[in-house]
N, C-alpha and C positions, 0 to 999 in steps of 0.2 A: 206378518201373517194376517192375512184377512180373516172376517168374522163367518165365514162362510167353511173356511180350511180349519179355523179354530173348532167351532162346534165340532166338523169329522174329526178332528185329533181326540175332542174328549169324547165323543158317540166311540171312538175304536177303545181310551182309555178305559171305559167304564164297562166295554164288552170284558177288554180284558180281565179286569178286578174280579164280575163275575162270572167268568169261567174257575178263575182260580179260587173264589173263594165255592164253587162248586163242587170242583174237583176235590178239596179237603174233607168238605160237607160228605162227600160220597166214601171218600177213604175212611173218614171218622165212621157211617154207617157201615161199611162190610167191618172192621175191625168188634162194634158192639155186635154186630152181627155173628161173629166170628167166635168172639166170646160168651155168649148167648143171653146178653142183656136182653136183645129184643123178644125172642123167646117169652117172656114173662110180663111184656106190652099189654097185653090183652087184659090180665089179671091186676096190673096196676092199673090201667082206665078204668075198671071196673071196684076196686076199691077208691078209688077217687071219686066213681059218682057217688055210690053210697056214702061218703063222706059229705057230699053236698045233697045229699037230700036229706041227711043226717041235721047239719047245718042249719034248710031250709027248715025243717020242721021243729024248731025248737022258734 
């Protein structure tokens, strides 16, 4: 195999990997989704900055 057909095999390998490590990514969000982890996103970034500003000011 030449080095030319070589790179297209891993350029296709690597599309592959992420697609699928995509598609998981995506399953994993509708399921927290689903379950209503993300729901309470908002409230967690926002006790986390106060946590860093917490932090910074000491």
């Amino acid at each position: 195999m030449d080095d030319v057909n070589l790179a297209v095999l891993h350029r296709v390998a690597l599309q592959l990997e992420l697609e699928d490590v995509v598609a998981r990514l995506d399953a994993g969000f509708d399921e927290d989704r689903t379950d209503g982890k993300l729901a309470r996103l908002p409230e967690i970034i926002n006790e986390a900055r106060e946590a860093l500003k917490q932090r910074g000011a000491q």
